[in-house]
KOLLUMZA-594464 format. One record per residue (C-alpha): residue number from 1; residue in one letter; x, y, z. Coordinates in nm, 4 decimals. Last residue first. Example, Ala and Ser with C-alpha at 12.3 -4.5 7.8 and 13.67 -1.06 7.14 Angstrom:
<sites>
k  r  X  Y  Z
2  s  1.3670  -0.1060  0.7140
1  a  1.2300  -0.4500  0.7800
</sites>
This chain:
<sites>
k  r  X  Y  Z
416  x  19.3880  1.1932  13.2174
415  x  19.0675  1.4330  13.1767
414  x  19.0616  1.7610  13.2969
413  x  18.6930  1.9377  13.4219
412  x  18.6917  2.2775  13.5285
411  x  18.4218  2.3204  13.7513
410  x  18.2392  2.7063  13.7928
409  x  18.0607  2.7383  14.1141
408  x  17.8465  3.0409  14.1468
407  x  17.7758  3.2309  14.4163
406  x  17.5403  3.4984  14.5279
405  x  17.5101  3.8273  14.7259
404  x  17.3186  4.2027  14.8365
403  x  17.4820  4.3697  15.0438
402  x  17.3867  4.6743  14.8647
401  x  17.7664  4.7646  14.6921
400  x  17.7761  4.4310  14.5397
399  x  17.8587  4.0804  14.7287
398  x  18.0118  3.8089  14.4782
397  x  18.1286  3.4489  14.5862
396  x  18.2446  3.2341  14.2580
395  x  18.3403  2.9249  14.3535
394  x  18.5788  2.7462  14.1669
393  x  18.5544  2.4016  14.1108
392  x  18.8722  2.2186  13.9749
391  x  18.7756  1.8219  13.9180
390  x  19.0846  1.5781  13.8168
389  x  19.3961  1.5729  13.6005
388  x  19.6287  1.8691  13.6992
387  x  19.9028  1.9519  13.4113
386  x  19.5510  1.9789  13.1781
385  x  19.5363  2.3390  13.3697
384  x  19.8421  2.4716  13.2631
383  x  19.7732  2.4411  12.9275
382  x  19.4310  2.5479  12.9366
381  x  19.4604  2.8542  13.1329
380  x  19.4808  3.0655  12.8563
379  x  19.1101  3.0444  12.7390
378  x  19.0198  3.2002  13.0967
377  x  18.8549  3.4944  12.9222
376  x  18.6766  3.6576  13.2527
375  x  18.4651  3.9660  13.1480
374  x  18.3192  4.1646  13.3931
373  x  18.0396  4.4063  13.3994
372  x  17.8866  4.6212  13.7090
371  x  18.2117  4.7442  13.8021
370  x  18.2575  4.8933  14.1062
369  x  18.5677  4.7022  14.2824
368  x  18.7739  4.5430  13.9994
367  x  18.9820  4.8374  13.9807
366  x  19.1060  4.6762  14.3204
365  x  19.3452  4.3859  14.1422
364  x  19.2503  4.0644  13.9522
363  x  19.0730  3.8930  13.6677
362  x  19.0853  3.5541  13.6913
361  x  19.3919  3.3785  13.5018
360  x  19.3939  3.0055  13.6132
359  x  19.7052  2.8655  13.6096
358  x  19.9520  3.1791  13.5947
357  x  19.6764  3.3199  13.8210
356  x  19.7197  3.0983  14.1061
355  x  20.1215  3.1523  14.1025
354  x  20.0134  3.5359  14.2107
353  x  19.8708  3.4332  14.5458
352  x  20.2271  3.5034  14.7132
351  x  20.1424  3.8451  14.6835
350  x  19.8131  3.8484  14.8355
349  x  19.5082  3.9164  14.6147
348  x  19.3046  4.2498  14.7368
347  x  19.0223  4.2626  14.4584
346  x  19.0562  3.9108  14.3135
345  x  19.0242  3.7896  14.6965
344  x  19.1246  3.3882  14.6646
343  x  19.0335  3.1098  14.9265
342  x  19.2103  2.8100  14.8665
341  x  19.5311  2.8655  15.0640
340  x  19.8040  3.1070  15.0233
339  x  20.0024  2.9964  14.7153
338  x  20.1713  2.6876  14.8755
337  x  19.8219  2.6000  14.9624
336  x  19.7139  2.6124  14.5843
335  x  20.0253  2.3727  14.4464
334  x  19.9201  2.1216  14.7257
333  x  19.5392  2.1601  14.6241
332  x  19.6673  2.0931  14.2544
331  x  19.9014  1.7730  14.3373
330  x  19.5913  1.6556  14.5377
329  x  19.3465  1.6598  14.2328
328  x  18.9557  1.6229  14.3087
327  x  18.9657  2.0065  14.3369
326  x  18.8260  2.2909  14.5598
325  x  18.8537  2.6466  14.5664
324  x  18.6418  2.9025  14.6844
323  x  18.7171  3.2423  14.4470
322  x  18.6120  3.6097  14.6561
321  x  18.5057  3.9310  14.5280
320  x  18.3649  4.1828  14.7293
319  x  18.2174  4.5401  14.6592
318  x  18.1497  4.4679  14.2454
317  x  17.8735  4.7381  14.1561
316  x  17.5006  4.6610  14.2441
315  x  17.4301  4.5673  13.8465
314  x  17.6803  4.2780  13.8742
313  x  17.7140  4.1001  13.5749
312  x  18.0329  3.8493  13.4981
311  x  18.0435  3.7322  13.1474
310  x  18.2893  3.4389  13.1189
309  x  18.4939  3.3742  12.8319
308  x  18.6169  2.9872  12.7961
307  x  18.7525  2.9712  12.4160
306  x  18.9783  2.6746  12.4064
305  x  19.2564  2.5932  12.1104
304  x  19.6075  2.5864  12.2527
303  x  19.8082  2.3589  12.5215
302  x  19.6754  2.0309  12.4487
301  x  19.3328  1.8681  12.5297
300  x  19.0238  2.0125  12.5478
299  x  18.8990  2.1801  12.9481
298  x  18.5545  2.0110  12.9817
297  x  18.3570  2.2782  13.1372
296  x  18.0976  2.0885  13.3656
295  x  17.9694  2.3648  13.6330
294  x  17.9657  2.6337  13.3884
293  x  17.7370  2.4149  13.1391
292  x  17.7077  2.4565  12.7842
291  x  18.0683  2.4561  12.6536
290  x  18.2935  2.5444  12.3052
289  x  17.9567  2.7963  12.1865
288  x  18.1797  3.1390  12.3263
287  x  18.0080  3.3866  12.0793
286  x  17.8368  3.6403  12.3855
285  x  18.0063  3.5696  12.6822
284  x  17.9336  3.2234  12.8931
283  x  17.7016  3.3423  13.1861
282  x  17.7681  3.4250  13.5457
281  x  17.4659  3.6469  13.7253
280  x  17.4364  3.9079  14.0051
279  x  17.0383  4.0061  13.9622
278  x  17.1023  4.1275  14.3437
277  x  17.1116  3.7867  14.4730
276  x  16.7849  3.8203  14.7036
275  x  16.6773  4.0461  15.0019
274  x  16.8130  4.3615  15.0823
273  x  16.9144  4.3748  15.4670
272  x  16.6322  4.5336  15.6650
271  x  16.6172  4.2409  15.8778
270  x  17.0418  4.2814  15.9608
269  x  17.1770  3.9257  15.9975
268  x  17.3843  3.9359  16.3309
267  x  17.6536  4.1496  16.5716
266  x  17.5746  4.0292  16.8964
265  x  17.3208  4.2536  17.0598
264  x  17.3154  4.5271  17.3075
263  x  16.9269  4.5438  17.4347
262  x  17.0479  4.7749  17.7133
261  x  17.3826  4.9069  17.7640
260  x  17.5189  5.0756  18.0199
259  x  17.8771  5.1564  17.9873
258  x  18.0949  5.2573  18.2298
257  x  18.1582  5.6349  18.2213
256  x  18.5705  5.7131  18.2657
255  x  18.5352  6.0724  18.3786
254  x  18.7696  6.3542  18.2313
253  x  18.6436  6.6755  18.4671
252  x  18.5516  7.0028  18.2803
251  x  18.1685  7.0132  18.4454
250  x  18.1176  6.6734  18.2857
249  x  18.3441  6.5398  18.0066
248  x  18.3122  6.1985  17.9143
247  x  18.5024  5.8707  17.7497
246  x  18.3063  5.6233  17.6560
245  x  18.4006  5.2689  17.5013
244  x  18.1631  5.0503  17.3455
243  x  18.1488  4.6709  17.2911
242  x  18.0686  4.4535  16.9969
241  x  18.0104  4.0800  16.8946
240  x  18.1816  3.8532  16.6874
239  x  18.0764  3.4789  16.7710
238  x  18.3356  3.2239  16.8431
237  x  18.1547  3.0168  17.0774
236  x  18.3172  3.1816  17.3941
235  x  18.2616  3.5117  17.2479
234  x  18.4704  3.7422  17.0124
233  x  18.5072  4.0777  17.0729
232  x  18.5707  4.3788  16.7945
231  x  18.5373  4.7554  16.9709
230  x  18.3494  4.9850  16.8609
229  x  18.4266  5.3342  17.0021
228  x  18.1307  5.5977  17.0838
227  x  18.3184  5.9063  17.2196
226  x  18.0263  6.0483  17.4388
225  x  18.1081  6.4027  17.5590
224  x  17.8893  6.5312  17.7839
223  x  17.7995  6.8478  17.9287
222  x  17.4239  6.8193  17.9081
221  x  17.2892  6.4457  18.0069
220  x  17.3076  6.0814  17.8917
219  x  17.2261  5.8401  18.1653
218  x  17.1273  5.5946  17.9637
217  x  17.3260  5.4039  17.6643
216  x  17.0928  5.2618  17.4117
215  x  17.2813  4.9469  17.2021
214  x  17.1784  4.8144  16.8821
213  x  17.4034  4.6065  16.6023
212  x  17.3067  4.4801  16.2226
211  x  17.5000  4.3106  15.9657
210  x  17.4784  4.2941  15.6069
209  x  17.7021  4.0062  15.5641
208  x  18.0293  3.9346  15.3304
207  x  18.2442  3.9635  15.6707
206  x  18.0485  4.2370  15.8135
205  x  17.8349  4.5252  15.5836
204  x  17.6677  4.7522  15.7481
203  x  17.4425  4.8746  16.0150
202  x  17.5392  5.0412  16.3322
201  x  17.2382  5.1526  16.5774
200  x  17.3243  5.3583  16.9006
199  x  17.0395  5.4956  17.1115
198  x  17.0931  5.7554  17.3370
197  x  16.8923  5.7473  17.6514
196  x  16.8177  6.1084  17.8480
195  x  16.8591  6.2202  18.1607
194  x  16.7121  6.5237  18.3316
193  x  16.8330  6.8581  18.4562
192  x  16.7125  7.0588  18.1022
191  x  16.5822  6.8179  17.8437
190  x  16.8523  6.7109  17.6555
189  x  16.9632  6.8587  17.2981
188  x  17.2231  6.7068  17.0512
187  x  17.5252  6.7972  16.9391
186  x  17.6907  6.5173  16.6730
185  x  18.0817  6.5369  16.6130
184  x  18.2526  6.4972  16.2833
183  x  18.4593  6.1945  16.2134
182  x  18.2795  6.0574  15.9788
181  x  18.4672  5.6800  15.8334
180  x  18.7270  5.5736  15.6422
179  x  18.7520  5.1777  15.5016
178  x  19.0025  5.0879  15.2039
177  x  18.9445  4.8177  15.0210
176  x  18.8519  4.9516  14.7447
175  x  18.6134  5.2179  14.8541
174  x  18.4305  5.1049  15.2173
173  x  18.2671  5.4646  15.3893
172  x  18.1536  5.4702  15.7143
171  x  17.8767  5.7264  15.7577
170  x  17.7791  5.8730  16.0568
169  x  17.4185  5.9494  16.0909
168  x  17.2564  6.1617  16.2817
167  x  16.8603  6.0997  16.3823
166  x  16.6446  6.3830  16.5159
165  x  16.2728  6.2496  16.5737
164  x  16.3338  6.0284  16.8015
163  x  16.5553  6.2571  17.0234
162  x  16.8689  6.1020  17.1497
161  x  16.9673  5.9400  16.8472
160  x  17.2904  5.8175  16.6980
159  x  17.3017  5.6061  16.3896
158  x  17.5959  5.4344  16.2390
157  x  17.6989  5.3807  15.9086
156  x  17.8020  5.0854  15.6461
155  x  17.9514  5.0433  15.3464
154  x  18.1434  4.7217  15.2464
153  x  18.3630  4.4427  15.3679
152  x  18.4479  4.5282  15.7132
151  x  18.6014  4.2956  15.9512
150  x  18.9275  4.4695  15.9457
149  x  18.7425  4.7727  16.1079
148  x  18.6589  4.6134  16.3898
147  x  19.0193  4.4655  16.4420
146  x  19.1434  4.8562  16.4074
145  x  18.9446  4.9631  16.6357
144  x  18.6290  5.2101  16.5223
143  x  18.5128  5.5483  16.5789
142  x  18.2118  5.7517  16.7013
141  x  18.1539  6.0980  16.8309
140  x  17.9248  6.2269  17.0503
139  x  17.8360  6.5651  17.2574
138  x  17.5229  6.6094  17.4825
137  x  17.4349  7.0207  17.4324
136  x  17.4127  7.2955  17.6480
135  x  17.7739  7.3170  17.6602
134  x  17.9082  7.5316  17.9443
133  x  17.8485  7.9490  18.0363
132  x  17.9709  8.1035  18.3104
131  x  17.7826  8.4359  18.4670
130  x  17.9613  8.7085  18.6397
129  x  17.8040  8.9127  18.8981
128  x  17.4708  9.0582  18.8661
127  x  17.3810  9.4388  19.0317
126  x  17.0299  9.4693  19.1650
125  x  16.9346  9.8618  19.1856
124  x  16.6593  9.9860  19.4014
123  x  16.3495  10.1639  19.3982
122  x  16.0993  9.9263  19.3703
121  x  16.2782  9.5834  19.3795
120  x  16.3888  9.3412  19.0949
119  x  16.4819  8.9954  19.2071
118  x  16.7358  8.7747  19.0304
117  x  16.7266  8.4448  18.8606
116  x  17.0108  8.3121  18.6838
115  x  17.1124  8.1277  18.3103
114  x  17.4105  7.9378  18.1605
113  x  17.4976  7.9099  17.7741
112  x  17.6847  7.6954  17.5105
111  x  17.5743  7.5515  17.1977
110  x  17.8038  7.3182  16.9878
109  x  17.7091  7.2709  16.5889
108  x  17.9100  7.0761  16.4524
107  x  17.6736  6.8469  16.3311
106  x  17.2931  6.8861  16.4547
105  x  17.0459  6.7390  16.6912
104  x  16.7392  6.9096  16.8527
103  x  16.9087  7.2512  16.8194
102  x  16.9318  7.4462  17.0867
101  x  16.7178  7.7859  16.9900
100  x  16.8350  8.0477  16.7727
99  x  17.0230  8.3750  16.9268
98  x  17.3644  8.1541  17.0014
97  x  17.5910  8.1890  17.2239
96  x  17.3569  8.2027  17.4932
95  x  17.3267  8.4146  17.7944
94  x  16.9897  8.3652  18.0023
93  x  16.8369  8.6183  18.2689
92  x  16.5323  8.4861  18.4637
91  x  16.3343  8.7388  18.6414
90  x  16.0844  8.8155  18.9740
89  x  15.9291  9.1296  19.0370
88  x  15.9305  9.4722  19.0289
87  x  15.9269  9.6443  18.7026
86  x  16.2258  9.6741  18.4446
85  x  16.4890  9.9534  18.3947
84  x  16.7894  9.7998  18.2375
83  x  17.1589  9.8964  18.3194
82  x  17.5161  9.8618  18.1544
81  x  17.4632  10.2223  17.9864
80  x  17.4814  10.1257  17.6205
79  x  17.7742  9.9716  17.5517
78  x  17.8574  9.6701  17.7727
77  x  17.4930  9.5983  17.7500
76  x  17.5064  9.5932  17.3734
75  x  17.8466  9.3902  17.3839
74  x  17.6010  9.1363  17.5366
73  x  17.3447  9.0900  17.3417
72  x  17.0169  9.2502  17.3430
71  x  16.6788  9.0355  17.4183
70  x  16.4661  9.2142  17.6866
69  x  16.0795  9.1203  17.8505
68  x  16.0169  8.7842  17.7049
67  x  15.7203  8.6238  17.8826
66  x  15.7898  8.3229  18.1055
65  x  15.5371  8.3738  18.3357
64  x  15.8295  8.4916  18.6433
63  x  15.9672  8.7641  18.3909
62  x  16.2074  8.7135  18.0993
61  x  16.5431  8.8199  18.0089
60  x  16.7356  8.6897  17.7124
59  x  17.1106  8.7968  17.6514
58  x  17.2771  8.6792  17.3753
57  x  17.6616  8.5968  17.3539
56  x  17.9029  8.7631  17.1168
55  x  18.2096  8.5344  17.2107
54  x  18.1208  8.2401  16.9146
53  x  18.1595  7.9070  17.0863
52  x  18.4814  7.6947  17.0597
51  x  18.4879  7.3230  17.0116
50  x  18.3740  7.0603  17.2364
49  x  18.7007  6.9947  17.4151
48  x  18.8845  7.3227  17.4131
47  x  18.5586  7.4660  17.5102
46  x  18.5015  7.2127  17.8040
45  x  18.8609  7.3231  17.9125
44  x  18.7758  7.7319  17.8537
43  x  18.4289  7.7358  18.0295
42  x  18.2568  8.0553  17.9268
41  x  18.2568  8.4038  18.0470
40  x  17.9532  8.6312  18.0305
39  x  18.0386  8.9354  18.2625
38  x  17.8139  9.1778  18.5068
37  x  17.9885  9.4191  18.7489
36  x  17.8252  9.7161  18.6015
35  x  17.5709  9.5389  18.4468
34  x  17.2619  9.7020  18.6252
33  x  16.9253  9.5617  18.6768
32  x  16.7076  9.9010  18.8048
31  x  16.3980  9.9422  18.9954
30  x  16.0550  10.0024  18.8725
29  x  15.7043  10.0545  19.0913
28  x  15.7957  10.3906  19.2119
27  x  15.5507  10.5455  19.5031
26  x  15.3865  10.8318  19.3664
25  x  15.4829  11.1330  19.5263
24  x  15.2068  11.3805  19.6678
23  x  15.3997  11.7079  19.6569
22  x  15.2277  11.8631  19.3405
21  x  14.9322  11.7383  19.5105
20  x  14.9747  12.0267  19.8038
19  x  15.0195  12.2574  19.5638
18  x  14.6696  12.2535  19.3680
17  x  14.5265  12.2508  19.6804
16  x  14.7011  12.5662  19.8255
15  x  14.6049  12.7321  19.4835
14  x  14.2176  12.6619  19.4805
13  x  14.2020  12.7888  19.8534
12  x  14.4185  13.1063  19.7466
11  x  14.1666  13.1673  19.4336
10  x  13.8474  13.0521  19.6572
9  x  14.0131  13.3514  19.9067
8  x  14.0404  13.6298  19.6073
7  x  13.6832  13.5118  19.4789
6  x  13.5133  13.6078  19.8082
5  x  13.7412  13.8979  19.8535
4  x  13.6347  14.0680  19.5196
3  x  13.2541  13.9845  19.6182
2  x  13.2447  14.2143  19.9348
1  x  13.2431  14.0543  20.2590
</sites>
């Protein structure tokens, strides 16, 4: 054989095997996740309820160790193609209405999502149906009663936690007299298929008192709606204590949830209370030399003539001001409970309270509430005080803006 046929036939054997792996296929180790049929919907009732979501969900795909292998949102999908390429093997797709994480606690701030796993062969196509998304979040709210609310006598707030480290408070608000509270609602996180406790704490000020009250409800879980409602009870003793109503929303059904409370407490002294009077004093004003003593003020007799100014400081900011009254004098106390009793509020008087005043004239009305300076010139009421022989104390019972408290009597003394 010459040597032109030699390299002819290694030029046909080189050929042929160059061929025959052009026609070795490799197997395919992708397949494709397509969107064709694929929609994000969201719960409509437990929207209404919690708020509504924003409709441009994200979409968050990762494989079986948790690593993120596609974040797009959903109009993306809709638009580009509606399918993914991604190796075999096993995924978790998650749709979120939000791209940041579930907050640990925030206001306002609802969360809804929903996730599935799906299977990716070699090859093939896996097609996802639709995918509904609810509130990844525990919900609360809090309000009052109206007989809770009429015991309160200053500010106050209440604390809801879930998560330790992510209180909210609600803040109830006391300006003149007139109480309001937050009405926003919390969203906090749970850990995913378990229950959680949410604590309750309201502090504030009760009936003159900085008062404290704990509850931890259990149970608490995504989907929920906890409407946290205190409620005024009194006990067999005649103690005020507190319940809660609940009212929640799980998988778009209205449930009535009874209440379980641990470590819920009568309403009583709060230890974190501020301690002492609040440098709240009662002095004779500057230039008023007639008396020496508040509790022994000698009222002179005849109609004219007295100087009786009283200096009231409160550097807290008036939030309560009462009178106790008590006198030696019978025709006075009569004249007093026609009036509306002995016990007098100078910032919300009653009407019929007004006779009080043309004897003794405090002060009165809800500019009162705030000020950290008073001045009481009672020289007027010596006329109509000398018509009453006998000991008039007046109590003076201050609480400013802090809880804090004190009182002091003042005695008007007539002769007969």
């Amino acid at each position: 054989m010459n040597k032109t046929s030699i390299i002819t036939l290694a030029a046909i054997a080189l050929v042929a095997t160059v061929s025959c792996k052009k026609l070795e296929r490799t197997p395919s180790t992708e397949g494709i996740l397509s969107f064709e049929n694929f929609s994000v919907q969201w719960d409509a009732e437990l929207v209404t309820k919690a708020s509504a979501a924003p409709g441009d969900y994200r979409i968050f795909i990762t494989n079986a160790a948790g690593t993120s292998v596609l974040e797009t949102t959903y109009a993306d999908v809709l638009a580009e193609g509606k399918k993914v390429s991604l190796p075999a093997g096993n995924y978790t797709l998650e749709a979120r209405s939000t791209e940041d994480a579930v907050p640990t606690a925030a206001f306002d701030t609802p969360v809804y999502g929903a996730s599935t796993d799906f299977t990716i062969t070699a090859g093939q196509t896996t097609t996802l149906g639709n995918l509904t998304c609810t509130l990844l979040q525990v919900k609360a709210t809090v309000s009052y009663d109206e007989g809770f609310l009429e015991m309160v006598t200053g500010p106050g707030k209440t604390t809801v936690t879930v998560n330790p480290s992510a209180p909210l408070e609600f803040p109830l608000e006391y300006t003149n007299g007139t109480v309001s509270y937050d009405q926003r609602a919390g969203y906090y996180a749970v850990n995913a298929g378990g229950n959680a406790t949410m604590n309750i704490v309201f502090s504030g000020n009760i009936s003159g008192k900085s008062q404290k009250m704990v509850a931890n409800l259990t149970g608490v879980q995504a989907k929920q709606w906890r409407q946290i409602r205190f409620i005024k009870k009194t006990d067999g003793e005649g103690n005020a204590s507190f319940a809660i109503e609940i009212n929640t929303y799980v998988n778009d059904e209205e449930l009535v949830v009874d209440l379980v409370a641990a470590s819920e407490t009568v309403i009583g002294p709060d230890p974190d209370a501020p301690v002492g009077d609040g440098g709240i004093t009662l002095a004779f004003a500057e230039g008023c030399t007639m008396f020496n003593d508040l509790d022994n003020i000698v009222v002179p007799a005849g109609e004219t003539g007295m100087d009786l100014r009283i200096l009231v400081t409160v550097p807290g900011g008036v939030n309560k001001f009462t009178v106790e009254m008590a006198s030696t004098s019978d025709a006075f106390l009569a004249s007093v409970a026609l009036a509306g009793g002995t016990t007098l509020d100078l910032i919300s008087p009653a009407a019929e309270q007004d006779i009080i005043f043309q004897i003794v004239p405090f002060p009165h009305g809800s500019d009162l509430a705030g000020k950290t300076s008073l001045l009481f010139d009672l020289s007027a009421a010596q006329g109509p005080i000398n018509a009453f022989p006998g000991r008039h104390t007046f109590t003076m019972k201050i609480t400013d803006m802090n809880g804090c408290s004190n009182a002091v009597p003042v005695t008007l003394v007539v002769n007969k």
